[in-house]
C-alpha positions in Angstrom: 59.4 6.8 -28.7 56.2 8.7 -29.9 54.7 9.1 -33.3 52.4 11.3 -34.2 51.7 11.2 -30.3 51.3 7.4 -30.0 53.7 5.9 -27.9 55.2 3.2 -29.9 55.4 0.4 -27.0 51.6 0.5 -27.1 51.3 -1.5 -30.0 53.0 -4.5 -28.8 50.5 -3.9 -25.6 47.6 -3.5 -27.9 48.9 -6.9 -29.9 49.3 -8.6 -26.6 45.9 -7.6 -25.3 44.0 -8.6 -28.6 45.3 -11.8 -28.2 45.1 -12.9 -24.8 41.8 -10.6 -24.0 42.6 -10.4 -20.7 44.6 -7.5 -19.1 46.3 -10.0 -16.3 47.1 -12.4 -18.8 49.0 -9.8 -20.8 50.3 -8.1 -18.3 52.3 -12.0 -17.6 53.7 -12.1 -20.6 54.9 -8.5 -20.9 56.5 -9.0 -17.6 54.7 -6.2 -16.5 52.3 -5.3 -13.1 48.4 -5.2 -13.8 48.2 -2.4 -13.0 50.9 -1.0 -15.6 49.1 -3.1 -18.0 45.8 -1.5 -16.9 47.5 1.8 -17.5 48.7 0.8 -21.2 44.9 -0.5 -21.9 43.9 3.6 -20.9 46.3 5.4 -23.0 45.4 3.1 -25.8 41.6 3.8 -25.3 42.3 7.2 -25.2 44.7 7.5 -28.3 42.0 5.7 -30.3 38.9 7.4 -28.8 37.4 4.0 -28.4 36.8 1.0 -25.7 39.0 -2.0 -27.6 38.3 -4.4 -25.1 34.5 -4.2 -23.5 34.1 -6.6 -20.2 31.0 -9.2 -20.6 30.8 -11.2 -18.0 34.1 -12.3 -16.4 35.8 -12.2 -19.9 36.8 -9.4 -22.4 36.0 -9.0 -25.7 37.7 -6.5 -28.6 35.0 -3.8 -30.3 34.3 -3.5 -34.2 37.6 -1.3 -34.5 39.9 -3.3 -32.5 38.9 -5.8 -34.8 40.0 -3.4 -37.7 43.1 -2.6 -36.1 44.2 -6.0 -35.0 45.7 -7.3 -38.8 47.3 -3.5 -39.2 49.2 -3.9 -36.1 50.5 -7.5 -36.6 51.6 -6.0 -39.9 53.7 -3.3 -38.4 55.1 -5.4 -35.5 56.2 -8.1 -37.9 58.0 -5.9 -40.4 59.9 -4.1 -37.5 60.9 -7.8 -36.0 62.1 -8.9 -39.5 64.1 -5.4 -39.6 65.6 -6.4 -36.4 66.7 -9.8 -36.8 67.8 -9.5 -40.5 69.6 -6.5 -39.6 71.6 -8.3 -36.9 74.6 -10.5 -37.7 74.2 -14.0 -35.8 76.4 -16.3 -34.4 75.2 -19.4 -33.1 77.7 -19.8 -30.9 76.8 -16.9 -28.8 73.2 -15.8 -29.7 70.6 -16.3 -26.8 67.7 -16.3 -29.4 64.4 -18.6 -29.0 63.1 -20.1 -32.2 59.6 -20.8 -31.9 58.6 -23.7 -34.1 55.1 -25.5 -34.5 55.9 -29.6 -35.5 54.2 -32.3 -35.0 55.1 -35.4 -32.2 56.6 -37.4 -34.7 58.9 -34.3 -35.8 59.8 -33.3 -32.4 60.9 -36.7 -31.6 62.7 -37.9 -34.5 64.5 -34.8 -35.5 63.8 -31.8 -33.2 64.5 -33.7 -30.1 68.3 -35.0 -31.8 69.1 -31.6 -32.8 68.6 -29.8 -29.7 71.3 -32.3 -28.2 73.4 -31.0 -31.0 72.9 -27.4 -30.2 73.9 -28.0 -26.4 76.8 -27.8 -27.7 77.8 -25.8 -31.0 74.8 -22.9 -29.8 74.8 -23.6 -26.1 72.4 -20.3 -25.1 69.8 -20.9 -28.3 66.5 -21.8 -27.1 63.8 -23.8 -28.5 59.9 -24.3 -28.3 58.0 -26.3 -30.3 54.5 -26.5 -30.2 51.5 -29.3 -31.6 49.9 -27.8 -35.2 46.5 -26.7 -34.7 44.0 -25.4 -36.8 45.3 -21.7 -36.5 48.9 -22.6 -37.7 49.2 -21.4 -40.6 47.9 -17.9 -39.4 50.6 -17.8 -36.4 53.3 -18.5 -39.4 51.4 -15.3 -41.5 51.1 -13.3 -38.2 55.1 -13.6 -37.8 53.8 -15.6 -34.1 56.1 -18.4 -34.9 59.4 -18.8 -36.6 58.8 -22.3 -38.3 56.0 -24.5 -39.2 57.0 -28.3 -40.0 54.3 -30.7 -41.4 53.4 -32.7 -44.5 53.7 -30.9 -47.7 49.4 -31.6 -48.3 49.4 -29.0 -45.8 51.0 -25.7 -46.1 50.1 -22.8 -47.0 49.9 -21.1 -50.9 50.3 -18.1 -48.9 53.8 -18.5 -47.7 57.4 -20.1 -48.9 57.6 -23.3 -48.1 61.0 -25.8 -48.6 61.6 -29.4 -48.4 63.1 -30.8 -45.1 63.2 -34.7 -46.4 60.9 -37.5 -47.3 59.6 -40.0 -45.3 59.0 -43.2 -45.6 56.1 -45.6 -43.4 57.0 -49.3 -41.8 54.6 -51.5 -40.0 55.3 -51.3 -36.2 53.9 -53.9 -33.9 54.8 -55.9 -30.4 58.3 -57.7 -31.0 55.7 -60.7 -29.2 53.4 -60.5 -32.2 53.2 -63.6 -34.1 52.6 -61.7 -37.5 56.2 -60.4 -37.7 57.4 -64.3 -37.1 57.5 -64.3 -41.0 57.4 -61.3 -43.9 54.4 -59.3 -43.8 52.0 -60.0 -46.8 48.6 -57.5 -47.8 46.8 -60.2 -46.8 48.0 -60.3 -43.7 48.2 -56.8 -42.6 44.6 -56.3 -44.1 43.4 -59.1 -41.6 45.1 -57.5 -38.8 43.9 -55.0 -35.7 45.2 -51.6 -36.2 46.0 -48.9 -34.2 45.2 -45.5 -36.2 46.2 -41.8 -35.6 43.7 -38.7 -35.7 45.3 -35.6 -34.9 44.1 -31.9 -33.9 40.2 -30.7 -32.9 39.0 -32.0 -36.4 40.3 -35.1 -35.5 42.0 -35.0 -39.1 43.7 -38.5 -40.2 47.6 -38.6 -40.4 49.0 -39.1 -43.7 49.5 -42.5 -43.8 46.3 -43.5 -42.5 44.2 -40.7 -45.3 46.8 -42.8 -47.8 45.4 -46.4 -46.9 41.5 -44.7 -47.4 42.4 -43.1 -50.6 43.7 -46.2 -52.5 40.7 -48.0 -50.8 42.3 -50.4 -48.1 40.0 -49.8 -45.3 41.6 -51.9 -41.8 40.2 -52.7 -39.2 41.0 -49.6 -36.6 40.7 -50.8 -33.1 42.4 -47.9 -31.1 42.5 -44.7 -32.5 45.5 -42.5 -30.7 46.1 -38.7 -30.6 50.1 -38.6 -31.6 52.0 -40.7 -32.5 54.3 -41.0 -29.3 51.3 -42.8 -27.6 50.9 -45.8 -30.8 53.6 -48.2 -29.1 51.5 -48.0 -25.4 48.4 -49.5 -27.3 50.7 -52.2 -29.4 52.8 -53.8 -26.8 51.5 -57.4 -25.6 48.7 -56.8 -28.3 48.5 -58.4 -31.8 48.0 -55.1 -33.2 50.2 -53.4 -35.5 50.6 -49.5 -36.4 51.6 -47.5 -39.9 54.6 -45.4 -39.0 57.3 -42.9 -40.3 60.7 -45.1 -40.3 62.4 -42.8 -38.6 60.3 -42.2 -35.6 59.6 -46.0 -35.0 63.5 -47.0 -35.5 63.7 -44.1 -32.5 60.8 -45.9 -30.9 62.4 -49.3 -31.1 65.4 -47.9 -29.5 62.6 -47.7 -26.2 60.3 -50.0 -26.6 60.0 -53.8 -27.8 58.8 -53.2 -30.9 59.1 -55.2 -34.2 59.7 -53.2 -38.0 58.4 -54.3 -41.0 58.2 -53.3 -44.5 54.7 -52.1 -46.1 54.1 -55.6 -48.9 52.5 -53.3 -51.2 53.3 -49.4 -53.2 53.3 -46.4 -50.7 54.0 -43.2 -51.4 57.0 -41.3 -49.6 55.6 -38.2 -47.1 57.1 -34.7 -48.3 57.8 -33.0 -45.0 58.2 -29.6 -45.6 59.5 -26.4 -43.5 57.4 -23.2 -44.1 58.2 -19.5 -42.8 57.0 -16.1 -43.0 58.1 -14.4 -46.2 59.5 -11.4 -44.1 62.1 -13.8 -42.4 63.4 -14.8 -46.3 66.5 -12.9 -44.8 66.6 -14.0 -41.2 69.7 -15.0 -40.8 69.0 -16.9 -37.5 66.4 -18.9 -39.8 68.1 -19.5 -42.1 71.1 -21.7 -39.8 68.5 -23.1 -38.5 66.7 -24.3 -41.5 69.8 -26.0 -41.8 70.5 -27.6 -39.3 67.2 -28.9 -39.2 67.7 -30.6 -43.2 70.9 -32.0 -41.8 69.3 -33.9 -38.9 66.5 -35.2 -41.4 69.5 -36.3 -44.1 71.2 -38.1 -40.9 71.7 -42.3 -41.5 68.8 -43.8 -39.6 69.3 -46.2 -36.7 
């Protein structure tokens, strides 16, 4: 279909090429030949009177008005996604959507993970993908990129709705062979201890109930410092250290590992983890069933 002489399919090439710079790349993921792609990278230079993309070296890189056009584009594209899927009735039972959502380890595991088990079999053809948070989240959610973001309510976006998914509450996780579980943890104790902390993304950013320790001035002693939090039992077991963790993920863990729980001895606040989406999707609803879902597997009885 052509407006104003533009063939509309171009955009989406144009979107896919401003974000992968390279023509093979997008060529991949349009399930198209290079030399199609090639093609589609020509009309669009000609349509626009300018280069886009300009080749330094062996990698490509957009001109001043590709810049420009880039945030018009995603604007167009999203809108006419959330006119399709809004527009469409859905039935989980037989919709062969993907839902594309960015949560952390400790999400997929504890809640992500269970629920896809659940969908195997009351939306047997839905697909899921769920991706690490990075710093660019939030703009993937605002570009329409991804369906869902999961993550601690300290860090969404003003920019889009955000709802609660549940609170969380943090144990003390450690080697069932630790002698500091033998009896009930006290401050003392746990302040005398080797921990293992949790730093997360490429600005190493402390997880919430590490920055929570530092902020009402308990400073441990941090031994080993992991990147997720699927990786904290591998540097506990046959150790004396002991880990902060979300309850629900380390009663999951314990399930795999031998691994003792306790209770923190002193006031910690409960983690808000909240599920944010595009504005546009308000509608969606796909979304929306899934947002569901989603709350009922965080309301589910622990094990």
């Amino acid at each position: 279909m052509r407006f104003k002489g533009l063939d509309l399919n171009l955009l989406v090439a144009f979107d896919v090429l401003m974000t992968t710079r390279s023509v093979s790349r997008s060529a991949e993921q349009l399930h198209l030949s290079q030399p199609a792609m090639s093609s589609a990278l020509g009309r669009l230079r000609d349509y626009f009177g300018d280069d886009l993309l300009i080749q330094q070296g062996k990698r490509m890189f957009p001109t001043a008005y590709a810049e420009s056009l880039m945030p018009m584009v995603h604007d167009v594209l999203r809108k006419v996604d959330a006119v399709i899927t809004t527009s469409t009735n859905f039935d989980p039972a037989t919709s062969q959507r993907t839902f594309r959502i960015i949560a952390s380890d400790y999400v997929t595991a504890a809640v992500i993970a269970p629920l896809v088990r659940t969908l195997a079999v009351i939306a047997p053809q839905i697909k899921i993908e769920a991706v690490l948070p990075s710093d660019g989240s939030a703009e993937l959610i605002a570009q329409g990129a991804f369906d869902l973001l999961i993550t601690p309510e300290e860090f969404i976006s003003p920019g889009q709705p955000a709802e609660l998914l549940f609170e969380e509450q943090h144990v003390f996780v450690g080697w069932k062979g630790n002698p500091i579980f033998a009896d009930k943890l006290t401050e003392q104790v746990v302040m005398a201890a080797s921990h293992v902390g949790v730093h997360m993304g490429n600005q190493r950013t402390s997880a919430f109930a590490d920055s929570m320790m530092e902020k009402a001035g308990r400073f441990r002693q941090i031994d080993v410092i992991a990147s997720s939090f699927t990786i904290v039992p591998w540097f506990l077991i046959e150790t004396n250290r002991i880990a902060l963790m979300h309850e629900r993920l380390a009663r999951r863990m314990a399930d795999m590992f031998p691994l003792a729980i306790a209770q923190i001895p002193f006031p910690f606040p409960s983690m808000r983890e909240m599920i944010q989406f595009n504005r546009t999707r308000s509608g969606d609803e796909g979304l929306i069933w899934l947002r569901e879902r989603l709350r009922e597997e965080g309301a589910m009885p622990q094990p």
